[in-house]
ZADO-1210 file (C-alpha; in nm, 4 decimals, padded with zeros to 6 digits):
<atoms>
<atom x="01.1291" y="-00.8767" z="-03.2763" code="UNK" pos="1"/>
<atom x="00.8583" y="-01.0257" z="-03.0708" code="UNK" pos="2"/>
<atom x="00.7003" y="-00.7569" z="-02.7722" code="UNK" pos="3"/>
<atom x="00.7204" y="-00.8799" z="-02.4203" code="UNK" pos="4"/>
<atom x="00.5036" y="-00.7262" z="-02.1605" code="UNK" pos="5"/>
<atom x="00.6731" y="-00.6375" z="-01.8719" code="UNK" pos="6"/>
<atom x="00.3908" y="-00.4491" z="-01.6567" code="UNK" pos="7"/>
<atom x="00.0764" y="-00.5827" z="-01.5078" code="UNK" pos="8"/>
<atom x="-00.2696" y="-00.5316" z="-01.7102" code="UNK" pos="9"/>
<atom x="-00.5260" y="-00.5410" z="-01.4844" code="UNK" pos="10"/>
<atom x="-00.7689" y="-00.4904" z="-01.7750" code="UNK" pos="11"/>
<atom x="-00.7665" y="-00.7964" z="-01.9139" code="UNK" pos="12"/>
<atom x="-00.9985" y="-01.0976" z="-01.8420" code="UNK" pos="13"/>
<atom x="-00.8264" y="-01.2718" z="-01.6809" code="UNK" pos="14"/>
<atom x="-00.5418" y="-01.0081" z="-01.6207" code="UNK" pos="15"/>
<atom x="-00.1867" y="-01.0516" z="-01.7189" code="UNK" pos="16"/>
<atom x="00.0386" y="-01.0580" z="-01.5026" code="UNK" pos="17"/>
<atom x="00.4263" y="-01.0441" z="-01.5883" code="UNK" pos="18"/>
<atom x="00.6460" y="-01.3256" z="-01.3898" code="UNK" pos="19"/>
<atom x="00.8370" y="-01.0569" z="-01.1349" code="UNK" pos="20"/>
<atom x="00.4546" y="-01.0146" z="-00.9572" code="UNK" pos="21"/>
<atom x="00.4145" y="-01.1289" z="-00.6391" code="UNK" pos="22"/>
<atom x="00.0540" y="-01.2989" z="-00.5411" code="UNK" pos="23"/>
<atom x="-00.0492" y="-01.1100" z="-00.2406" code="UNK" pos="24"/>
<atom x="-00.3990" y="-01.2589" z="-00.1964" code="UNK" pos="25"/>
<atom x="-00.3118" y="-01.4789" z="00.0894" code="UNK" pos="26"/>
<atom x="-00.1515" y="-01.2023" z="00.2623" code="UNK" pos="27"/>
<atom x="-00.4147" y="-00.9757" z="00.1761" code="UNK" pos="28"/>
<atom x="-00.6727" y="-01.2071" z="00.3563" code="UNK" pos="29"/>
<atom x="-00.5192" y="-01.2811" z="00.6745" code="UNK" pos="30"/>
<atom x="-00.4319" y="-00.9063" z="00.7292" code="UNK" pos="31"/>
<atom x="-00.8134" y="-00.8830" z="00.6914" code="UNK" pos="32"/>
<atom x="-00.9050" y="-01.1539" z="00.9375" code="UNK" pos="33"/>
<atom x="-00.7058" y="-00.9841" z="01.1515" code="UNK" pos="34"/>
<atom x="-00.8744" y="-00.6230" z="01.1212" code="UNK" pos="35"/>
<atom x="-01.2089" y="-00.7864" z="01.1317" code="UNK" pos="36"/>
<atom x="-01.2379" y="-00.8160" z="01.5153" code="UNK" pos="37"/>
<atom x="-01.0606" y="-00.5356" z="01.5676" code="UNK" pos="38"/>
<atom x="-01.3180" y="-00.2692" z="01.3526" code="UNK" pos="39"/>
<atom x="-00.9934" y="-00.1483" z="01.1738" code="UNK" pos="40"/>
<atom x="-01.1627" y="00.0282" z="00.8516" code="UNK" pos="41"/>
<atom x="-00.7775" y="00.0824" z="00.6790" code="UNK" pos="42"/>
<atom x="-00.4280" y="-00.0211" z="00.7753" code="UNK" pos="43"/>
<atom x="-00.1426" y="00.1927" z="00.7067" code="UNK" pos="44"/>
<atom x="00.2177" y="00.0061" z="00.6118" code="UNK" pos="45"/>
<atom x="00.4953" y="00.2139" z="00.5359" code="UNK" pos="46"/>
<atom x="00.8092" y="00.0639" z="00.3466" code="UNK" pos="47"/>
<atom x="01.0415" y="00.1812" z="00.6678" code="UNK" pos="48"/>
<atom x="01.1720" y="-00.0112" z="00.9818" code="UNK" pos="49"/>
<atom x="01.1114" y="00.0766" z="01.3105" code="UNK" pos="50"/>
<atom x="01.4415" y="00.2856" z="01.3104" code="UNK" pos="51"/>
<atom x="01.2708" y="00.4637" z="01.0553" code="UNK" pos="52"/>
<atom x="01.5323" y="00.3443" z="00.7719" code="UNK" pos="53"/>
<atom x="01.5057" y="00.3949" z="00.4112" code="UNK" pos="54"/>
<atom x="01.6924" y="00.0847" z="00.3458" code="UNK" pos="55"/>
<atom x="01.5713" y="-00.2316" z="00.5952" code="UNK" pos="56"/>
<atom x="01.6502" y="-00.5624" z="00.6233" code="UNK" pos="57"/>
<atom x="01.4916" y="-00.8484" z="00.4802" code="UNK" pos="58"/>
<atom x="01.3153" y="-00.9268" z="00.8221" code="UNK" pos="59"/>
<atom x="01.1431" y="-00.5890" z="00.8340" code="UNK" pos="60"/>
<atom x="01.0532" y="-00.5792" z="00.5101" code="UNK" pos="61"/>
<atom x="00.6835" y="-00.5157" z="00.5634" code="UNK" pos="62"/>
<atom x="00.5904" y="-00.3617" z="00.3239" code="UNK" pos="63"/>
<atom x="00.7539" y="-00.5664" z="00.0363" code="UNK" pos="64"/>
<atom x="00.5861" y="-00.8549" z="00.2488" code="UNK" pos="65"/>
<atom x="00.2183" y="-00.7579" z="00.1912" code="UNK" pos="66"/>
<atom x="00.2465" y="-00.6063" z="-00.1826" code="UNK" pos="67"/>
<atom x="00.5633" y="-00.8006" z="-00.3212" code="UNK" pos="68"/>
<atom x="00.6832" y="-00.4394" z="-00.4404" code="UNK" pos="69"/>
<atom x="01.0601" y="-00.3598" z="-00.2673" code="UNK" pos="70"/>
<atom x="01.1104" y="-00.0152" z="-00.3726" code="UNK" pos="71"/>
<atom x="01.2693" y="00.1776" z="-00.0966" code="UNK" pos="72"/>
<atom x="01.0036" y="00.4519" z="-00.1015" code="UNK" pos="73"/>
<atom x="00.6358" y="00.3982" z="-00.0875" code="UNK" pos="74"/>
<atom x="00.3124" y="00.3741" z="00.1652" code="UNK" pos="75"/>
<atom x="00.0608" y="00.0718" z="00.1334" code="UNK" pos="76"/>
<atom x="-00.2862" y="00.1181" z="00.2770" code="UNK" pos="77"/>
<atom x="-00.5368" y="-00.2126" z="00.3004" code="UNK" pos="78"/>
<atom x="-00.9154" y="-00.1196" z="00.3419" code="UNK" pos="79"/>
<atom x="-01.1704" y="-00.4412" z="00.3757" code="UNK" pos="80"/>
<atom x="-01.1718" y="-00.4306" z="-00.0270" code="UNK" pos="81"/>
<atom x="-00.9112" y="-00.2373" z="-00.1153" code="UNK" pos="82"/>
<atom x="-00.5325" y="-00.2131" z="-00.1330" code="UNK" pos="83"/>
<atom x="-00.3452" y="00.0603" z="-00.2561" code="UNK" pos="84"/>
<atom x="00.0273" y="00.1446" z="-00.2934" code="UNK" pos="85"/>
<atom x="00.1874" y="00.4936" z="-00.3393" code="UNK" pos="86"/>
<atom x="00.5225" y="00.5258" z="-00.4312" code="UNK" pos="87"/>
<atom x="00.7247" y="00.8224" z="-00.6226" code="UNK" pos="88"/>
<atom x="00.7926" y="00.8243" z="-00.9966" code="UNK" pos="89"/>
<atom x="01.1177" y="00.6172" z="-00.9358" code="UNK" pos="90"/>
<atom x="00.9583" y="00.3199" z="-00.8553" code="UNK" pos="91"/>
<atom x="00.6273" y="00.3637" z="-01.1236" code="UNK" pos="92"/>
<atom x="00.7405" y="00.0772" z="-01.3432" code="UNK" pos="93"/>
<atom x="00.9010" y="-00.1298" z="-01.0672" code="UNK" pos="94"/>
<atom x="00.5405" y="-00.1490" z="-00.8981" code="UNK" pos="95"/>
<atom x="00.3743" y="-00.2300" z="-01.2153" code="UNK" pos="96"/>
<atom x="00.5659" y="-00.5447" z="-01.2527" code="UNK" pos="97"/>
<atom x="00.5744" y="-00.6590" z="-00.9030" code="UNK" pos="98"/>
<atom x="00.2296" y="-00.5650" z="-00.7921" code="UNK" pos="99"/>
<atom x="-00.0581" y="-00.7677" z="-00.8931" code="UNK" pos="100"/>
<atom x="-00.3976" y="-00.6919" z="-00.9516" code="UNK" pos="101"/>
<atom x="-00.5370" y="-00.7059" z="-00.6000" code="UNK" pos="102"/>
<atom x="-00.3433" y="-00.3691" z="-00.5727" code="UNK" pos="103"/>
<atom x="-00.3872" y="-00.0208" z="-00.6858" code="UNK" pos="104"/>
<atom x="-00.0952" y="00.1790" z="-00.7527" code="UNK" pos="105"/>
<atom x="-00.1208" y="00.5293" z="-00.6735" code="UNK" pos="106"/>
<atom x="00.1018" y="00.7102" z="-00.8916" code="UNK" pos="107"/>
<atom x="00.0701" y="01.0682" z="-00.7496" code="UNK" pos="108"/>
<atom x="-00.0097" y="01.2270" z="-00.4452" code="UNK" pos="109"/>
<atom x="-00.0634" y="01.5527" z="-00.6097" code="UNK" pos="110"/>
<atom x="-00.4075" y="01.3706" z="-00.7614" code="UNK" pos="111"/>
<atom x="-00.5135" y="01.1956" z="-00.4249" code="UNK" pos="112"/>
<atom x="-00.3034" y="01.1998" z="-00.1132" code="UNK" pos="113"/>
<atom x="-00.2580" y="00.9181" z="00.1045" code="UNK" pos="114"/>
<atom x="-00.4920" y="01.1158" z="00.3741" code="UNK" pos="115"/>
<atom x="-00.7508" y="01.2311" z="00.1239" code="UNK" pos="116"/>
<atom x="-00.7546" y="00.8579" z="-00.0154" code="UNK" pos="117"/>
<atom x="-00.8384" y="00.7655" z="00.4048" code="UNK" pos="118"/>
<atom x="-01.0976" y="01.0135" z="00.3913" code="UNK" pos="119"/>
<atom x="-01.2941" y="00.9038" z="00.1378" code="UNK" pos="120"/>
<atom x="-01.2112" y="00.5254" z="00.1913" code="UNK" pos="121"/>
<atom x="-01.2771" y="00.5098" z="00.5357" code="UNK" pos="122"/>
<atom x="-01.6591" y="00.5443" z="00.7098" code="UNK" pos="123"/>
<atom x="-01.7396" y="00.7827" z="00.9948" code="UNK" pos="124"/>
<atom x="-01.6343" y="00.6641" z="01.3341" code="UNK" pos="125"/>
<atom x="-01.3572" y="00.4298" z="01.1233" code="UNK" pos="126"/>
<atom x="-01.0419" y="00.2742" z="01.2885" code="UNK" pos="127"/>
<atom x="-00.7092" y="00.3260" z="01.0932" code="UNK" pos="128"/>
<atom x="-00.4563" y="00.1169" z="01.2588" code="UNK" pos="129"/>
<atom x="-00.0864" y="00.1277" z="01.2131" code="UNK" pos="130"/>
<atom x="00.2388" y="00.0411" z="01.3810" code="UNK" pos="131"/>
<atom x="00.3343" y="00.3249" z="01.5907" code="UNK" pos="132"/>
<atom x="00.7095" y="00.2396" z="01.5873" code="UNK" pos="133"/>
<atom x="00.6736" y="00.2598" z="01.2306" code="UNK" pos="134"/>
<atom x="00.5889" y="00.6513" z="01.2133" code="UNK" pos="135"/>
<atom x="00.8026" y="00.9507" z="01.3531" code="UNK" pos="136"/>
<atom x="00.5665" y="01.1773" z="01.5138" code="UNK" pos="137"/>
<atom x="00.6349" y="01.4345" z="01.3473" code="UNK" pos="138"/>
<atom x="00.5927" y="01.2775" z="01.0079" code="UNK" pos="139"/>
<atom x="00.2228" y="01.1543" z="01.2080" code="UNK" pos="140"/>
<atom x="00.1068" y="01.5245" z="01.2751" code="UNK" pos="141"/>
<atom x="00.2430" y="01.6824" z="00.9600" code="UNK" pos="142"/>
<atom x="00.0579" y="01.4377" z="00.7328" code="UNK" pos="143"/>
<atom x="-00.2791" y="01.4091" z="00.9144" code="UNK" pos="144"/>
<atom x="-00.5508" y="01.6924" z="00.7928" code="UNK" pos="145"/>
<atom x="-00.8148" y="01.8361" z="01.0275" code="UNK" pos="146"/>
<atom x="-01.0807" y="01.6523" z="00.9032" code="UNK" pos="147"/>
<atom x="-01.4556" y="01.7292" z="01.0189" code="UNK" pos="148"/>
<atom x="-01.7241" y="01.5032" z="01.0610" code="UNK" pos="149"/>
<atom x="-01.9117" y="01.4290" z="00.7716" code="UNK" pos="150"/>
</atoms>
């Protein structure tokens, strides 16, 4: 019986990458060009709709868009030269086969929050942009920590 990878490896040169990834490098670049102008350090795209559903349709799939991953749970984040991807232990395998290697996949937020990831990702004075319609506020002020200035 013959092994068949299933899950990205990264690693390798060049990296493997099972058929179920998506390629998010074109994606990945024109989210860029558009945060260029802007002075957007990181930009925050949750996997919900603007009704703040756990299950969306197709069109407002935005997260799934950018990082081909279409768990119902999980927060992407895109720096300038980074893109990351938390999602719960559900999804762990799921991501590894449908992310590719342009993305990191943070497996738990008990190592490195999504905010603590920011904070170290993002310089001082840094724009985060996000959809607002995206985020309930209360989910907004419960997950932001006072930070201080460096």
């Amino acid at each position: 019986c013959a092994y068949i990878q299933t899950e990205r490896n990264c690693s390798l040169s060049p990296p493997y990458l099972p058929s179920t990834a998506v390629n998010t490098t074109l994606q990945l670049q024109e989210l860029r060009e558009l945060m260029r102008p802007l002075n957007i350090s990181a930009y925050i795209i949750p996997g919900t709709d603007a009704h703040l559903s756990e299950y969306i349709a197709p069109r407002d799939a935005r997260m799934a868009f950018m990082t081909g991953f279409t768990g119902s749970a999980g927060t992407a984040i895109v720096t300038p030269t980074k893109a990351a991807l938390w999602t719960d232990s559900r999804y762990w395998v799921q991501a590894e086969r449908q992310l590719d290697c342009n993305w990191e996949l943070e497996k738990d937020v008990s190592i490195i929050s999504i905010a603590e990831w920011l904070i170290s990702e993002v310089p001082p004075g840094g724009e985060i942009g996000f959809d607002p319609f995206l985020f309930s506020l209360r989910k907004s002020l419960l997950s932001v920590p006072p930070v201080s200035p460096r």
